[in-house]
Every structure is written in C-alpha cells, then in structure tokens.
C-alpha positions in Angstrom: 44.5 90.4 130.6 42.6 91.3 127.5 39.5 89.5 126.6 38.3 89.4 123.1 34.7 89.2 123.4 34.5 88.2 120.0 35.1 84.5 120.9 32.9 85.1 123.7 29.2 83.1 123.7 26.6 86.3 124.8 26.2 84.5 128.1 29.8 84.3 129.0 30.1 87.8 127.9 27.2 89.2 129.9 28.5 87.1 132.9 31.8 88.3 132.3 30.6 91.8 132.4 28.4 91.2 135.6 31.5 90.0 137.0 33.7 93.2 136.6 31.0 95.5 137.4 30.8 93.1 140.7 34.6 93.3 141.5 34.5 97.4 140.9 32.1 97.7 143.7 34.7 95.5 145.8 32.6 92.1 145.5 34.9 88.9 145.8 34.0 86.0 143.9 32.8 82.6 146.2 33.0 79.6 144.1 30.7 76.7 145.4 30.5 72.9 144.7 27.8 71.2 142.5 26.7 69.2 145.8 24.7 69.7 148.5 23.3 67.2 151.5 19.4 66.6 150.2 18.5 67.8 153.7 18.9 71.7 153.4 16.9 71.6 150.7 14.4 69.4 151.9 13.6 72.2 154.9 13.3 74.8 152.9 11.7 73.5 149.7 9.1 76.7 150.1 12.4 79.0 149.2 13.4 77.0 146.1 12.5 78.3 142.7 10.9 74.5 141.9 10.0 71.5 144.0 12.1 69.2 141.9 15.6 68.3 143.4 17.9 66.2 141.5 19.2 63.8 143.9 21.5 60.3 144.5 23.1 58.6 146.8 26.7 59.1 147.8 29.5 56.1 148.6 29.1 56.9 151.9 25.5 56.6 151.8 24.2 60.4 152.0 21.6 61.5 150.1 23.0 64.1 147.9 21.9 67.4 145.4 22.3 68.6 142.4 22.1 72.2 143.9 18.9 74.0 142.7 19.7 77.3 144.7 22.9 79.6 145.8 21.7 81.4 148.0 21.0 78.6 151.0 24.1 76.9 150.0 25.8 80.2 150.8 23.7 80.9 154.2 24.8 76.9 155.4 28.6 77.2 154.6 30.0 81.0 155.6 30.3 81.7 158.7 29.2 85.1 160.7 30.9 88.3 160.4 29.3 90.0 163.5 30.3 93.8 162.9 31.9 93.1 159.5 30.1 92.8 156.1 30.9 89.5 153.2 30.7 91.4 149.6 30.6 87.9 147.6 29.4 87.5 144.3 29.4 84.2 142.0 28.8 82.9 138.8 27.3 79.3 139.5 24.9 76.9 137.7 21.9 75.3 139.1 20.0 72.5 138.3 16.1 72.7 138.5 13.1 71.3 136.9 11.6 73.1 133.6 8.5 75.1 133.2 6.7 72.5 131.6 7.9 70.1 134.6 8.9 67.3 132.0 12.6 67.3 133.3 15.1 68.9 134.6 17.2 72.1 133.2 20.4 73.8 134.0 20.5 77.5 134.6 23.1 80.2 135.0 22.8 82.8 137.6 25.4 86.0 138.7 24.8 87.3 141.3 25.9 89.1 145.0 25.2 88.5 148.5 26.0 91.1 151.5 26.4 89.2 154.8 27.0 90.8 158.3 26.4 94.2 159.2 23.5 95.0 156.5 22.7 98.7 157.1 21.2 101.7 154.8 24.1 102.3 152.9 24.5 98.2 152.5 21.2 98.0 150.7 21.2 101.7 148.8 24.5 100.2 147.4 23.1 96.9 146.6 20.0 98.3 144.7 22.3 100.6 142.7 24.2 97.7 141.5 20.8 95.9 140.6 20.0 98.7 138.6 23.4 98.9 137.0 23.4 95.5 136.6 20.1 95.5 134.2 21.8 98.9 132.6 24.3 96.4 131.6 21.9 93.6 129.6 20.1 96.3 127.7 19.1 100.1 128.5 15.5 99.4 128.3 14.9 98.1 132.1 12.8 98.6 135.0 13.6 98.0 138.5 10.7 97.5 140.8 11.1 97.7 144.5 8.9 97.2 147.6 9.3 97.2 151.4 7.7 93.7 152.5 7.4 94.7 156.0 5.1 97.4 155.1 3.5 95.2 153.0 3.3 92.4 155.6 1.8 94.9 158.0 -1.2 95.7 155.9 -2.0 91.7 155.4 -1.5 90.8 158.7 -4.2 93.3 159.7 -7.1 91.7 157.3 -5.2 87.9 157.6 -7.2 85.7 160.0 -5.0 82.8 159.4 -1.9 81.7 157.7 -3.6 81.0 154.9 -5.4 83.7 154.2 -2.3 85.4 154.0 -0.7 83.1 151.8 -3.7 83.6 149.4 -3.8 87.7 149.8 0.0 87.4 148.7 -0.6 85.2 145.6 -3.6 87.9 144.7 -1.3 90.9 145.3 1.6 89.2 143.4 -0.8 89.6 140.4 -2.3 92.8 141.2 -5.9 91.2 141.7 -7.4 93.8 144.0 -10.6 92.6 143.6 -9.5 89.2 145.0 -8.4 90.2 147.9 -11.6 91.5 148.6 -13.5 88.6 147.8 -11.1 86.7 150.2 -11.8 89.3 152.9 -15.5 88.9 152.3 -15.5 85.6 152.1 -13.9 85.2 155.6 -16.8 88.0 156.8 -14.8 90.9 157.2 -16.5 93.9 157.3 -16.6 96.0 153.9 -13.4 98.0 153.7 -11.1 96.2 156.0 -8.9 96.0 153.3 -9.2 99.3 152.4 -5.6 100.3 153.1 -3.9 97.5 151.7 -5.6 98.1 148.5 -4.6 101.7 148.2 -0.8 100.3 149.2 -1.0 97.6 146.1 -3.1 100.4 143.9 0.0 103.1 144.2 2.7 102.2 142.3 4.9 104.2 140.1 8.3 106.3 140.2 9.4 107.5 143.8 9.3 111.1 143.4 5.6 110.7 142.5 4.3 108.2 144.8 6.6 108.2 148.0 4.5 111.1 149.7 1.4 108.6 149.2 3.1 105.5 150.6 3.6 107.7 153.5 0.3 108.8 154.3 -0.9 105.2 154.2 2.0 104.3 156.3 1.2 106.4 159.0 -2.6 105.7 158.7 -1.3 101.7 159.5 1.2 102.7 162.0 3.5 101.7 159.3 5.8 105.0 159.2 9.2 103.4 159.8 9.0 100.5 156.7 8.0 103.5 154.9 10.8 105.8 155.5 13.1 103.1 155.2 12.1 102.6 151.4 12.2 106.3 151.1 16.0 106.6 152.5 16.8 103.3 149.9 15.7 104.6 147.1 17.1 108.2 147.7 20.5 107.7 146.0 18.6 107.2 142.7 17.1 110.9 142.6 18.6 112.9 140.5 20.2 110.4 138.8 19.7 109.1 135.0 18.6 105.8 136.6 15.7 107.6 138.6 13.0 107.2 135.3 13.8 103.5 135.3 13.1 103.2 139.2 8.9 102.3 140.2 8.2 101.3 143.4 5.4 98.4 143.2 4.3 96.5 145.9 3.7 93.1 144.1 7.4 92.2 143.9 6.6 90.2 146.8 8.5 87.2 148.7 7.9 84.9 150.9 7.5 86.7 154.1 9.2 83.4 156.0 12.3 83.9 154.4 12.4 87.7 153.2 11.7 91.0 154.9 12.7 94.5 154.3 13.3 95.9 150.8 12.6 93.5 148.0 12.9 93.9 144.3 12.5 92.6 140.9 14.4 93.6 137.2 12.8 93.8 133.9 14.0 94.2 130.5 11.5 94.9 127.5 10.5 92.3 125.8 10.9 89.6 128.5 7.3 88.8 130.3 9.7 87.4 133.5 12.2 89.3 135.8 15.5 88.9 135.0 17.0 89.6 138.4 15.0 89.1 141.8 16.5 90.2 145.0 16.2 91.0 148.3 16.6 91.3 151.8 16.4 87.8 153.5 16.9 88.1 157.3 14.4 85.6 158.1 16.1 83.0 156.2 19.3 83.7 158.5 17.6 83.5 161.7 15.8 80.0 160.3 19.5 78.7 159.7 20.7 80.0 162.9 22.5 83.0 161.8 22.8 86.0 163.1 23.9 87.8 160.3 21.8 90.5 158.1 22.1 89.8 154.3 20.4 90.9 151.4 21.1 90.0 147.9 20.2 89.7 144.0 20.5 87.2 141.4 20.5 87.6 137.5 19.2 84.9 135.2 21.3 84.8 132.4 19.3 81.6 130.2 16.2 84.3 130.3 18.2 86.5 128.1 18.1 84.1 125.2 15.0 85.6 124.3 16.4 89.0 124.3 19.1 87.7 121.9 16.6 85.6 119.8 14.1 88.7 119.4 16.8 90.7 118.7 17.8 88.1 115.6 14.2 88.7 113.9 
C-alpha cells in the first residue's frame, strides 16, 4: 500500500518511518491498552520518567492508570521465551506530567524491546538500529553509549552507602567531577579514592580513540569483562559511516536497580534533550520475576517539534 506522506503530520511520518525500519530488521508490532492497575506503577515509580500518574477508579473498584510508561507494561504482560528472543516494537502514547509540573501531557514514543535470549549479537543489533533510527530524524546525531556495570563497579568501590551512590550518579550524569570528590571527601575518604572513577567519567569520545583507555582502567578495577563487552558492542560500527557519530560517554547513566549492561542515549543538533534513551534492563526483569534478558530503546517523537520549529525560522 502506498502512503503519501504528503497528507502525513511530521510525527506520523517519522513514526511511520520508525516503523518500517523496525519491521525490516524483523520487529513485530505489540499494541497495548491505555490502562494499567495503579499498582505496577506504584512499585516502581523510581523507573517512571515523572512521579505523576493519572489515575481513577474502575466499576469494579480498581484503581486504574493512564499508562505513563511502555516498557513495565510490556515486562507485566508477555510472557518468557526461555531460549527464544521477542523482537516487538510499538508505537504507543503515554500520559505523564509536564516539565513545569502544572498538568499532565501526552507523549508519543516508537520504540523496540528484545526479550529472551539477549546475547552480543542481540545488543550490537539493537544499537545499530538506535543509530539508524536517529540517521532517520536528521543526519546530524550522536549516539552515546556506556557499560553501567563498569560504571557501577567504580562507584560501588568509593560508595559507603546507598546514598552516596545515588548522589555520585546524579554528579556523574552531569559530568561534575569535582562533585564527586567533594562527596568522597566529605564522607573522609582518603584523597584519590576516586581516582579511577574520575578518569572513567573524564574519557569520553569515539571508540577507536578511547577503547584502549577504558581498558587499562578496566583492568586496573578488575573491571576487564564490562570492558570488553562494550568493546565487542560497539565493534560492528567500525568501519562503518556511522562510526564518527558513535562516542562512548559514561554519563548516559540509569538507574542501576533497574538497568545494567550497555546503556545509551541519542542526540540530534539542536535539541538540548536525548531523543532516544535505551538500554539494557535485566534488573527490572528479575524485580518482576522474569527470567528473561531484555534490552531496549525508545524514541520521543513530541521532542522533535523543536527540530521542525527551528527548522521553520
């Protein structure tokens, strides 16, 4: 069937795009309800994008959602694969509240999840669509990617407490070096405890240049596997015309109770926030009881209205 784009709204047509570049790498579409049971959101609000949830009360006396996320919608309702792998994507909107938390807004994501047997090739493939997914909104991207189990390693060997760590995340989120060493001094660690974390946050940049760095401070922290799994999931990239838009950058954190592994974050110029956020979330299925693997990415189509709107100046 042919589509003529010109009748299209540049949302639908981008998500239209998403979705064939989705269903060429074999992805099948899930459709979802609006609703959700309060409750899964309610244990897990430290997942959600915002704290505000749009609730009322059913006819049979449930409280009920407006759902503010996909992703633990998806996790609650498939089922294990075991040995298998789910390629799903959708194309789903989600209610949450606004930046200026004086109501409530809806947004559009696209996105994928992998579910079941997540191995190498799983995630290489999965970053090579995140990357072809941004080379689809505009060819002036960046794709940052990071390996939060390295990352976690390095904090949890300053971290006295749990939240200490939560605060040396929020600094290296934003770069701010030099607050995680006042945090470390503050908590009378010895000068330099931190010293390999803060070479890991302070080398960032493509792989080809930086991998062989990462290593060393890998295997100075007993940290060599985290690192040569980032190195084998970037490696289809090399050589490629994508490989220039590729930096490895270890503030495209998550939260460490729900993510691990690789995690990553797309860009497009002239948008201060990522467009697409992804990433491997294994401790999210073990805290819903799944045994599963899964890693996944979603794109925020509403954040490209300011791509359009610049682009109308």
């Amino acid at each position: 069937m042919e589509i003529n784009e010109a009748v299209l709204e540049e949302k639908e047509r981008t998500g239209f795009l998403l979705r064939e570049l989705f269903h060429r790498h074999g992805f099948s579409r899930y459709r979802m309800g609006k609703f959700e049971e309060y409750d899964l959101y309610s244990r897990n609000k430290d997942f959600l994008m915002s704290d505000g949830v749009i609730t009322f009360t059913d006819t049979g006396g449930r409280l009920m959602a407006l759902k503010p996320d996909v992703t633990l919608s998806m996790v609650k309702n498939l089922r294990d694969c075991g040995e298998g792998l789910q390629k799903l994507y959708y194309h789903e909107n989600v209610y949450r509240v606004s930046a200026g938390a004086d109501g409530f807004r809806e947004e559009t994501q696209v996105g994928v999840e992998c579910m079941g047997r997540v191995d190498g090739k799983v995630i290489s493939e999965v970053l090579r669509m995140a990357a072809e997914s941004l080379a689809t909104l505009s060819p002036s991207y960046v794709l940052e990617i990071s390996h939060l189990d390295l990352l976690s390693a390095l904090v949890d060997g300053v971290a006295l407490d749990d939240g200490m760590r939560k605060s040396i995340l929020a600094c290296a989120g934003e770069k701010n070096l030099h607050g995680i060493s006042e945090i470390c001094r503050a908590a009378g660690l010895h000068p330099g405890a931190e010293e390999g974390l803060l070479a890991l946050l302070g080398t960032y940049g493509p792989p080809r240049a930086i991998l062989p760095t990462i290593r060393q401070i890998a295997a100075a922290n007993g940290c060599a596997e985290a690192a040569q799994s980032l190195s084998q999931s970037v490696a289809g990239f090399m050589g490629t015309e994508a490989e220039e838009k590729i930096w490895i950058d270890f503030s495209a954190t998550g939260d460490l109770k729900y993510y691990n592994g690789i995690a990553f974050k797309g860009f497009l110029w002239g948008i201060p926030d990522p467009v697409l956020s992804g990433g491997q979330y294994d401790a999210l299925m073990r805290r819903m009881r799944r045994k599963d693997r899964a890693i996944g990415f979603a794109v925020f189509l509403n954040r490209l209205d300011r791509l359009t709107e610049k682009g109308e100046k």
